[in-house]
Steps between C-alpha positions, in 0.01 A plus 500: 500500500593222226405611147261308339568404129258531264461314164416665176286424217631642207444591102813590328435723310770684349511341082134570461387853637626709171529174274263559187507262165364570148454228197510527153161384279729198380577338847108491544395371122743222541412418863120433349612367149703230726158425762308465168736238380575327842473103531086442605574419816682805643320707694702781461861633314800556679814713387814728522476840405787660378626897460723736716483713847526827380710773708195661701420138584228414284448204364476472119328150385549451157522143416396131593499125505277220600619280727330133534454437879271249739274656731269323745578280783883525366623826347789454246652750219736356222878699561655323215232639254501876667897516509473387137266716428668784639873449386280510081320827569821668628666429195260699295476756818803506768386783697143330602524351813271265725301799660229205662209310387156481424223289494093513405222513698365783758732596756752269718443124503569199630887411478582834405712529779738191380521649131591842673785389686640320195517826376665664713772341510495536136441873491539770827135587594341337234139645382218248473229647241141338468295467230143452490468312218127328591382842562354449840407849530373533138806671387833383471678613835889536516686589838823488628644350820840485689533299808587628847625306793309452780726445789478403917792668659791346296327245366328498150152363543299558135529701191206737412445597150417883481390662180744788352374786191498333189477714135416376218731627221321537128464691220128565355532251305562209689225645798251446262617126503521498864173628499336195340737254649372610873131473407318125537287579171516709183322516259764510147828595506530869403647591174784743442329774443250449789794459696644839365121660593560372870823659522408803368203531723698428803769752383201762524364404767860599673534786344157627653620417821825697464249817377305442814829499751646824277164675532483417942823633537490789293178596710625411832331165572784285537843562587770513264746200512821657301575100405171498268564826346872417365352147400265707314716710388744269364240328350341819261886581419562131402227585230584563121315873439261410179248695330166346542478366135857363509384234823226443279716372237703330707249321658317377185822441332559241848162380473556437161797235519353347782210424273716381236659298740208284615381503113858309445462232803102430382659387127805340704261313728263412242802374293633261736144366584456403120858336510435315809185386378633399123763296689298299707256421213856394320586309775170299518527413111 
């Protein structure tokens, strides 16, 4: 009997199954300050991100450019500007490389294909992250993609863009930032101390939930993961021990120069308003 050969449609696979990426607060401020300041009739930013692969494979997005491009009926990217671009920034930082690129709007679109294989031969396995930056789903969405070839037998036919875990890397205070930036509307901008309130609230809020997980263990309800209890652990020992009225101290004494400190930008603020304002009246006599 003659064997019968069989073609096979196939995804490869191999880059993307334990691939993961996390970015840094700055990569997405500057990826909205630059859509905010983009030429009027752009539809939407293109750029390079830049950072490092770290050893468990991870990919750690901490910079980025703008790029201009043309997209439409004819989809164009200026090299000269990103190589430029690129050869300045890694002579402040030499160890970011060109981990892929980004652009705004909701998801994959149109060209994104062209711009990603630009990219890769700039960068092996380049990541392509999104940003929602007209907040189709009423938030600001972010996601992360890396492309996988579709192939027919030994031919490649396509390239499919499949999403990969992204984290979002901040400290308290730059998620209450994030916070605002992802919402459509606020009302005012919070204040310092409002912003201190938010952080403290959320900080409790965490700590409840630790009291709840402590209290379900101790009394059988869920299982004991040894991982949680040496994170915990570590954490309590990583504690100074204070007496009750020496944290108090401490944190008045904290709350105290951050007070001062927004008493001393109000005069400096106020200060450069009045000189700003005397010289323009100088200049106009």
């Amino acid at each position: 009997m003659a064997a019968i050969e069989h073609t096979v449609l196939q995804f490869s696979t191999s880059p993307s199954s334990s691939l993961s990426a996390k970015v840094h607060p700055l990569v997405i401020f500057n990826i909205c300050d630059c859509y905010v300041r983009r030429p009027d009739q752009s539809e939407r930013v293109i750029g390079t991100l830049l950072g490092s692969v770290l050893p468990d494979g991870t990919v750690d997005i901490r910079n980025s450019y703008a790029v201009p491009h043309v997209s439409g009926e004819q989809v164009a990217l200026d090299i000269e500007y990103h190589h430029n671009m690129l050869i300045s920034h890694q002579k402040v930082n030499p160890k970011e490389v060109i981990v892929g690129w980004y652009s705004t709007g909701l998801g994959v679109s149109g060209g994104s294909a062209l711009f990603h294989e630009f990219y890769s031969r700039e960068a092996p396995n380049p990541v392509h992250l999104t940003v929602d930056t007209g907040f189709v789903n009423g938030a600001g969405t972010i996601k992360a993609y890396v492309s996988v070839n579709l192939s027919l037998g030994d031919r490649q036919l396509a390239a499919q863009f499949q999403e990969i875990p992204l984290d979002l890397r901040m400290v308290e205070a730059e998620r209450v930032g994030y916070d605002i930036l992802k919402t459509p509307m606020v009302d005012k901008l919070p204040t310092d101390l409002e912003g201190m309130e938010a952080s403290m609230e959320r900080l409790l809020a965490l700590i409840d939930d630790v009291y709840k997980y402590v209290d379900n263990v101790v009394e059988g309800r869920v299982e004991q993961d040894n991982t949680i209890g040496r994170f915990l652990f570590d954490t309590i020992a990583s504690l100074p021990k204070l007496s009750p009225s020496a944290f108090d101290k401490l944190i008045n004494d904290s709350l105290q120069d951050n007070l001062l400190l927004l008493y001393l930008s109000s005069i400096t603020r106020t200060q450069l308003t009045l000189a700003e304002k005397l010289n323009t009246a100088a200049q106009v006599l």
